[in-house]
The first five atom37 places (N, CA, C, CB, O) and aatype in JSON, in Angstrom:
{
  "aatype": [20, 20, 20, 20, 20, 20, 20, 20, 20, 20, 20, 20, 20, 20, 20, 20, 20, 20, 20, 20, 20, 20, 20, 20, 20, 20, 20, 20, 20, 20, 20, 20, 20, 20, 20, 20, 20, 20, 20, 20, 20, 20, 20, 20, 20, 20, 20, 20, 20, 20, 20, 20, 20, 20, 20, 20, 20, 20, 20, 20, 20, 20, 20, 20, 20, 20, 20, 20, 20, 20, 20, 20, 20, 20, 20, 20, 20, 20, 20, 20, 20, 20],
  "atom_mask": [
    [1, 1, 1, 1, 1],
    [1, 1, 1, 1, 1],
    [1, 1, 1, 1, 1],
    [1, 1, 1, 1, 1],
    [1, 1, 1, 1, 1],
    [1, 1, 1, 1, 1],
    [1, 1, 1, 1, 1],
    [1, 1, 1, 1, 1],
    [1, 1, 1, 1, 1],
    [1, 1, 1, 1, 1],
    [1, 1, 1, 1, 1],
    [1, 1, 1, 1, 1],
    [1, 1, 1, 1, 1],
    [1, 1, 1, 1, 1],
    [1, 1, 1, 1, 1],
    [1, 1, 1, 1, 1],
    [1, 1, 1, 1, 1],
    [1, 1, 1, 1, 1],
    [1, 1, 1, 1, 1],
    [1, 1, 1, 1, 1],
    [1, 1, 1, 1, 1],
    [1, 1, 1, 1, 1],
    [1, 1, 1, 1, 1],
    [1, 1, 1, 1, 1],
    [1, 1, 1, 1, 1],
    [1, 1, 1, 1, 1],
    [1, 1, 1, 1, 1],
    [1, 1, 1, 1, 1],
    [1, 1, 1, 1, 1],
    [1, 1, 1, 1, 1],
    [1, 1, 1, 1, 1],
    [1, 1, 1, 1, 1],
    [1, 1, 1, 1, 1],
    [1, 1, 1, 1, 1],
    [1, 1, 1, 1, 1],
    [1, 1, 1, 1, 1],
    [1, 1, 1, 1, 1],
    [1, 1, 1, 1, 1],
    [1, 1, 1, 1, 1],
    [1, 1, 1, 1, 1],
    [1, 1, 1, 1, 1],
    [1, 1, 1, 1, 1],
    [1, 1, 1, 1, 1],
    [1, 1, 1, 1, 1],
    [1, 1, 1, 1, 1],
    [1, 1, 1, 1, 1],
    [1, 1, 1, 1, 1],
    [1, 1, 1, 1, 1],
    [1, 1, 1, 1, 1],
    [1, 1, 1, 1, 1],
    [1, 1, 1, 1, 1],
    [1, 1, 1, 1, 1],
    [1, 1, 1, 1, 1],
    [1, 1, 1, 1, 1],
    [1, 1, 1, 1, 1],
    [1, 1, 1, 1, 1],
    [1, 1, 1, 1, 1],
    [1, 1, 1, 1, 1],
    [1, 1, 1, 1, 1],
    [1, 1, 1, 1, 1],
    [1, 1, 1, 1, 1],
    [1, 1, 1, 1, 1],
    [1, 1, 1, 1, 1],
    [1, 1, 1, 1, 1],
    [1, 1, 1, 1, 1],
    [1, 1, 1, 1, 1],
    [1, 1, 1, 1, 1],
    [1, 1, 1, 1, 1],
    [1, 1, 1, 1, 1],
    [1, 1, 1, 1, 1],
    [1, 1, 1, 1, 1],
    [1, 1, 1, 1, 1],
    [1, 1, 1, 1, 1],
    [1, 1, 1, 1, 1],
    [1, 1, 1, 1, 1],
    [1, 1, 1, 1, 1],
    [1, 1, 1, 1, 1],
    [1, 1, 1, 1, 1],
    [1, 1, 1, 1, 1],
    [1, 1, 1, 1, 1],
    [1, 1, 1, 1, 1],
    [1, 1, 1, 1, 1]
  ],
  "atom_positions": [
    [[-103.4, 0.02, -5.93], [-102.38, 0.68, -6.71], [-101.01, 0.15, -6.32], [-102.45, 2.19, -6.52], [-100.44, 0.23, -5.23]],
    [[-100.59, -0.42, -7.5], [-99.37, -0.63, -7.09], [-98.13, 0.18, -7.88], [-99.26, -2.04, -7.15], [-97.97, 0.43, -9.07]],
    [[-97.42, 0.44, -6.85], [-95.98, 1.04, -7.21], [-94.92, 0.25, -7.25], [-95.56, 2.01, -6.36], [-94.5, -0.55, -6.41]],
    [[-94.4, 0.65, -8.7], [-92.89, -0.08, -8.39], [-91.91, -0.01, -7.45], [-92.17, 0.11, -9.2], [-91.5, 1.1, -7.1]],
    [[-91.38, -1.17, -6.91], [-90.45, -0.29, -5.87], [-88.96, -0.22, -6.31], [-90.46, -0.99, -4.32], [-88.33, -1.04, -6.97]],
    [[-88.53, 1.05, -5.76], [-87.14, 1.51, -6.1], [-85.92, 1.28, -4.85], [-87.29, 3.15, -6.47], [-86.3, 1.09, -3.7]],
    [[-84.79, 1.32, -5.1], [-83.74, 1.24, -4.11], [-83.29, 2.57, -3.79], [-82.6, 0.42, -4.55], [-83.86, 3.49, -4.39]],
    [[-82.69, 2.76, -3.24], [-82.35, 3.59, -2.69], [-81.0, 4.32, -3.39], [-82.32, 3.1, -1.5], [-80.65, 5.49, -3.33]],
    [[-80.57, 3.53, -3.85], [-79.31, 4.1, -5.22], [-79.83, 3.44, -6.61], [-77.32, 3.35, -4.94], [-79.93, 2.25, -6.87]],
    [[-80.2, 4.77, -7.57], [-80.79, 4.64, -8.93], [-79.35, 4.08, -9.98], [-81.53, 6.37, -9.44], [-78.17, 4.41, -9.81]],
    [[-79.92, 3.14, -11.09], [-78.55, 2.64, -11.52], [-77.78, 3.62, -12.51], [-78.71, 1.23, -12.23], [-76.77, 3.36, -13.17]],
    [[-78.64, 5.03, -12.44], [-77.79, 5.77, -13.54], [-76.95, 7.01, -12.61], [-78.97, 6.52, -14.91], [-76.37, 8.04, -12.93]],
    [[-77.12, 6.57, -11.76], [-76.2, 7.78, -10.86], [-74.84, 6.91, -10.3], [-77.27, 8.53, -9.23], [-74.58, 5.9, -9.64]],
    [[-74.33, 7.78, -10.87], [-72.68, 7.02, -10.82], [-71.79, 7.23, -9.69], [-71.72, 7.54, -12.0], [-71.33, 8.36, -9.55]],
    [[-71.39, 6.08, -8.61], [-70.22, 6.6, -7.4], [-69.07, 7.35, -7.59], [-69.61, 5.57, -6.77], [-68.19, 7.28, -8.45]],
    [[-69.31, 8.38, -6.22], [-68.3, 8.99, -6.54], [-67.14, 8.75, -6.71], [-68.24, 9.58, -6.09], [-66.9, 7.77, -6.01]],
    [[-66.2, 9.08, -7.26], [-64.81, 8.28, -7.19], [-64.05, 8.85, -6.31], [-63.99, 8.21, -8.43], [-63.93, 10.06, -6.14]],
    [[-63.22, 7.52, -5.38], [-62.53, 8.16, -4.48], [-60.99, 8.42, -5.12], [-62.6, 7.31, -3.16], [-60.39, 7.84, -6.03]],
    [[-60.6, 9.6, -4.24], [-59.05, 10.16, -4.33], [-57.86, 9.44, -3.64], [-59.0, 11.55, -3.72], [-57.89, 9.14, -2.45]],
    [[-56.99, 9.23, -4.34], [-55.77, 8.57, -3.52], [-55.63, 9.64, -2.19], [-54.13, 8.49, -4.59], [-55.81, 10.86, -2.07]],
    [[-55.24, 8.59, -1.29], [-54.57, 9.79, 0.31], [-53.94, 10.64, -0.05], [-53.49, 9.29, 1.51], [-53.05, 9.93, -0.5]],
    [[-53.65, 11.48, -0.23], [-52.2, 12.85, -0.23], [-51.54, 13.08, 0.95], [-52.67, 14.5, -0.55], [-52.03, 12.89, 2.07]],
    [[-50.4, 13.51, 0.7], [-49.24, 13.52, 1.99], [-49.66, 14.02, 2.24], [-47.97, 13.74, 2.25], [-50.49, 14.5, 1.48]],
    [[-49.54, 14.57, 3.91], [-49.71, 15.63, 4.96], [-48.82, 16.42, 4.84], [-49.72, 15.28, 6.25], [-47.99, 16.17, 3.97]],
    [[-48.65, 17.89, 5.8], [-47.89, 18.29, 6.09], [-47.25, 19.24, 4.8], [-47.34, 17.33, 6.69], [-47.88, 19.17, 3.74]],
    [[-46.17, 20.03, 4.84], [-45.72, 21.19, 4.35], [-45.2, 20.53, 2.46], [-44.29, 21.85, 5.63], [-45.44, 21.06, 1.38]],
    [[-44.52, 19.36, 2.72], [-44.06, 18.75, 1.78], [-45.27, 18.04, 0.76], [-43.13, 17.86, 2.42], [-45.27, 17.92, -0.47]],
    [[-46.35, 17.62, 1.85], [-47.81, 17.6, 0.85], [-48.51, 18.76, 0.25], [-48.95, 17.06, 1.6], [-49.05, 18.79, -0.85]],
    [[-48.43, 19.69, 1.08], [-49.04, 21.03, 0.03], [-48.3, 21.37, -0.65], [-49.45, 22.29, 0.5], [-49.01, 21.83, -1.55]],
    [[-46.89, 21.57, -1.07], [-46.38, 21.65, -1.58], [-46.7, 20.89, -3.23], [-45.6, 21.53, -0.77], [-47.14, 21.55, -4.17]],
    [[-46.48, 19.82, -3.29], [-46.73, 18.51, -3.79], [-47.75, 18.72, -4.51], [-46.92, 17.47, -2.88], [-47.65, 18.5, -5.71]],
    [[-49.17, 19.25, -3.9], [-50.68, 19.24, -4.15], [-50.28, 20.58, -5.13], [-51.96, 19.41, -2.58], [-50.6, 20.56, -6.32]],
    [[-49.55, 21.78, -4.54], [-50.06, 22.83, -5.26], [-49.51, 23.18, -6.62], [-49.97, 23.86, -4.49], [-49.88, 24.03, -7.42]],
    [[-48.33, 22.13, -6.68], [-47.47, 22.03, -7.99], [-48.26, 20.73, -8.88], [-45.62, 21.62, -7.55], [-47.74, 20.3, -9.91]],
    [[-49.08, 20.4, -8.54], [-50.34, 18.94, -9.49], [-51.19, 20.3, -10.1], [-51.87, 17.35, -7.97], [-51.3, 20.69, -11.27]],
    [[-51.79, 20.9, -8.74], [-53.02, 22.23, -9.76], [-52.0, 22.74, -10.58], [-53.94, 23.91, -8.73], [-52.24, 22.56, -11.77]],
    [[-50.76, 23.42, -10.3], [-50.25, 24.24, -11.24], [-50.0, 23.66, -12.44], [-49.21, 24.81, -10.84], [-50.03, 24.45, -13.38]],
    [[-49.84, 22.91, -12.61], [-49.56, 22.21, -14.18], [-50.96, 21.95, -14.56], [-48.56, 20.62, -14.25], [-51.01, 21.29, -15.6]],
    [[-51.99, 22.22, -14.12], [-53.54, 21.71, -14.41], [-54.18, 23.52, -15.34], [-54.65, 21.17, -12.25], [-55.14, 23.58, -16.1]],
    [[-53.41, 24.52, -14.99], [-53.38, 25.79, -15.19], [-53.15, 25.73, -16.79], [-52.3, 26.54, -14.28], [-52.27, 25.08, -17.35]],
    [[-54.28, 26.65, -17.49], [-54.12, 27.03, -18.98], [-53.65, 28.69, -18.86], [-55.76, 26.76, -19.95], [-54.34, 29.71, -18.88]],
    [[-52.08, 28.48, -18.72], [-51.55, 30.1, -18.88], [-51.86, 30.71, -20.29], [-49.81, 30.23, -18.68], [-51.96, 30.23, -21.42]],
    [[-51.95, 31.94, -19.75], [-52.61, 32.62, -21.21], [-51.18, 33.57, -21.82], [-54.31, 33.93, -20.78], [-50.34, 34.2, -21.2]],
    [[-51.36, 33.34, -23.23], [-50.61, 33.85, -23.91], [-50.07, 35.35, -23.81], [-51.11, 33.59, -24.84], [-50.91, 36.18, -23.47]],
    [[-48.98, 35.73, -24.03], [-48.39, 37.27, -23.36], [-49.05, 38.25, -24.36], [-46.43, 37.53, -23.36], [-48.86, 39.43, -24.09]],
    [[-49.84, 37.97, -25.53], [-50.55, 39.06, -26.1], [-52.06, 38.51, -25.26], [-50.5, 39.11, -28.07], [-52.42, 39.29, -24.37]],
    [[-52.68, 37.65, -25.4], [-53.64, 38.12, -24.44], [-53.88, 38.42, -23.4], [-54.17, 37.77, -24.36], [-55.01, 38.81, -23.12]],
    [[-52.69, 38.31, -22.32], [-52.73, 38.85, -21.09], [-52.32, 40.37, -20.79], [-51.97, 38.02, -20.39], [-52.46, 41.0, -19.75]],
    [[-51.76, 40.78, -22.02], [-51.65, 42.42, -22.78], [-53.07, 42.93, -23.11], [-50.73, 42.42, -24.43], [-53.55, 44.05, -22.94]],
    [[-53.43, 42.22, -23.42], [-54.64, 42.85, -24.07], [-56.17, 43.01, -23.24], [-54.86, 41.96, -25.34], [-57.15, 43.75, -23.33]],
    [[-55.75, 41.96, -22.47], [-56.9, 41.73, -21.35], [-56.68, 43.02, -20.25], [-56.69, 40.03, -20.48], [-57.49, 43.83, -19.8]],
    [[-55.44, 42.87, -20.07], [-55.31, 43.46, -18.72], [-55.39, 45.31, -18.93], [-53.67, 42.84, -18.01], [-55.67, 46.15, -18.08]],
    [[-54.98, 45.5, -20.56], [-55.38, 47.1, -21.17], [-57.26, 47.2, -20.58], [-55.17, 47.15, -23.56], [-57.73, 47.91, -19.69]],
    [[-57.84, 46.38, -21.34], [-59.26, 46.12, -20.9], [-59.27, 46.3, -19.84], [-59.85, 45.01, -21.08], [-59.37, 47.53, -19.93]],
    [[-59.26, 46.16, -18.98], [-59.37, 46.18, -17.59], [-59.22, 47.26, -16.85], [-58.65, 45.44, -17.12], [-60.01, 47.67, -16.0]],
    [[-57.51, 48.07, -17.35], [-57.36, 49.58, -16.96], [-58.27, 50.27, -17.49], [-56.18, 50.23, -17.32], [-58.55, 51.32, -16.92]],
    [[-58.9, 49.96, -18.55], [-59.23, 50.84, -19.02], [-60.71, 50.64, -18.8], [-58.68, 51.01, -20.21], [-61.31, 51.66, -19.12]],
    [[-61.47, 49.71, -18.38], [-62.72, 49.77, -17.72], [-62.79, 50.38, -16.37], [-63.22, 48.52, -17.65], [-63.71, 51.08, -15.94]],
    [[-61.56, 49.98, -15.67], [-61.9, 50.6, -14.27], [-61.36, 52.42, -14.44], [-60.84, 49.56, -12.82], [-61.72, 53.3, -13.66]],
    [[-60.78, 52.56, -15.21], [-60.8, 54.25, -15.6], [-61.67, 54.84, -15.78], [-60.31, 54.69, -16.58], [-61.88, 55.88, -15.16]],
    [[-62.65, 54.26, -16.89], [-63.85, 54.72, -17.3], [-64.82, 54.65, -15.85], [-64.39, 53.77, -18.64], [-65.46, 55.63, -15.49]],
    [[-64.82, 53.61, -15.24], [-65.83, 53.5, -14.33], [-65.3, 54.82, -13.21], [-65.93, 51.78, -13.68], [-65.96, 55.85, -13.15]],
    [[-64.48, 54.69, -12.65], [-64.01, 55.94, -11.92], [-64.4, 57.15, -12.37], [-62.69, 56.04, -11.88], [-65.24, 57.83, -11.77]],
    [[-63.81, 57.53, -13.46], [-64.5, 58.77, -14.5], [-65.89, 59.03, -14.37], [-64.38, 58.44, -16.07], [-66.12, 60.24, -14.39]],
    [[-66.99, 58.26, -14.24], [-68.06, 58.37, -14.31], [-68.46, 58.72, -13.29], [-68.53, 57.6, -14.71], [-69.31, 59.61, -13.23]],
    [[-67.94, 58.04, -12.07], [-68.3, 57.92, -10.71], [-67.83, 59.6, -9.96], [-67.37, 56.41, -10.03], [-68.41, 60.31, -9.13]],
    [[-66.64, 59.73, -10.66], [-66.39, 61.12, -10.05], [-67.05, 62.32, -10.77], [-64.88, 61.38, -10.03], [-67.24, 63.45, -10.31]],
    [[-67.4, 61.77, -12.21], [-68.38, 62.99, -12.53], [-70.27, 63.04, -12.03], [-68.28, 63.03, -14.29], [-71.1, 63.94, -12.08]],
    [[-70.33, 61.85, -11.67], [-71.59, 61.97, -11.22], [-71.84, 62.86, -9.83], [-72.04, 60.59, -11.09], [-72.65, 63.72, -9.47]],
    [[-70.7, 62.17, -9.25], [-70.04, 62.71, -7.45], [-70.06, 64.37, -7.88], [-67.79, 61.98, -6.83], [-70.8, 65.16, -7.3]],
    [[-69.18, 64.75, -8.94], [-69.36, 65.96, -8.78], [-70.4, 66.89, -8.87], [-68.74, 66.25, -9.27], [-70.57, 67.92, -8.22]],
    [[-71.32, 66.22, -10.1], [-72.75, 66.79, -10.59], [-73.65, 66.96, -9.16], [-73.61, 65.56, -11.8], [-74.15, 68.01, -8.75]],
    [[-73.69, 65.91, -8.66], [-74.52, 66.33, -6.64], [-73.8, 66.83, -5.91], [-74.98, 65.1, -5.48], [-74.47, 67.28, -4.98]],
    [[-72.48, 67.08, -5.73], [-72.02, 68.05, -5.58], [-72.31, 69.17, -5.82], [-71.38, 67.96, -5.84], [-72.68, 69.86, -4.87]],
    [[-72.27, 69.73, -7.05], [-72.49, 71.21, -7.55], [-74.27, 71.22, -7.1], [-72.05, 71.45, -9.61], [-74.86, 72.24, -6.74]],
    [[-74.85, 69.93, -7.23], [-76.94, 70.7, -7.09], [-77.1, 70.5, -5.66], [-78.7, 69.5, -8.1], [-78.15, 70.87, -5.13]],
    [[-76.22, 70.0, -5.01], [-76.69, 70.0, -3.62], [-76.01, 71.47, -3.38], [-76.14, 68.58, -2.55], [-76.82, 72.01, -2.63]],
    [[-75.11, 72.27, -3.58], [-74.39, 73.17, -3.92], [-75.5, 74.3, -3.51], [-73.83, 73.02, -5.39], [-75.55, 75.09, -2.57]],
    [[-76.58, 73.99, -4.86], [-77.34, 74.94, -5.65], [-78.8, 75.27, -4.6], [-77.71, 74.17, -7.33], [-79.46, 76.3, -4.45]],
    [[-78.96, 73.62, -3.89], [-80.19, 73.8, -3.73], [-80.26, 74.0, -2.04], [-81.0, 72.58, -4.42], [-81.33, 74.06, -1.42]],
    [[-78.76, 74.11, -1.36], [-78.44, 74.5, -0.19], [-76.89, 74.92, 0.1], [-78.88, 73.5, 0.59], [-75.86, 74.32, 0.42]],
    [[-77.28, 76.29, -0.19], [-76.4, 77.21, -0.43], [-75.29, 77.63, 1.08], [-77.38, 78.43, -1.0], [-74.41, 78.49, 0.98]]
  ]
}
């Protein structure tokens, strides 16, 4: 039986590409964190209105629930040890 033989790097897997050096130091992070920030898709002031209503208003509801459940074993633990 013979097997074909393979190398050890397949020709459809592609090298990684390397990154230029980046400065060191306070003036390099700096540098680095103002490249991501322009890489950022800010979201529009009605959807960040609208999202963030969503949000109060899920974690309201979830609280709401949580304290009426809290209260419901409350009141039967209440009931069933008096």
């Amino acid at each position: 039986m013979d097997s074909p033989s393979r190398t050890n790097a397949p020709d459809d897997i592609a090298e990684p590409e390397t990154k230029p050096a980046q400065p060191t130091g306070v003036g390099g992070f700096v540098s680095s964190t103002l490249e991501e920030l322009r890489k950022v898709v800010w979201p529009s002031r009605q959807q960040l209105f609208s999202e963030s209503v969503a949000v109060i208003l899920m974690v309201s509801l979830s609280a709401a629930t949580i304290a009426a459940v809290d209260r419901f074993y409350s009141w039967a633990s209440s009931q069933v040890f008096p």
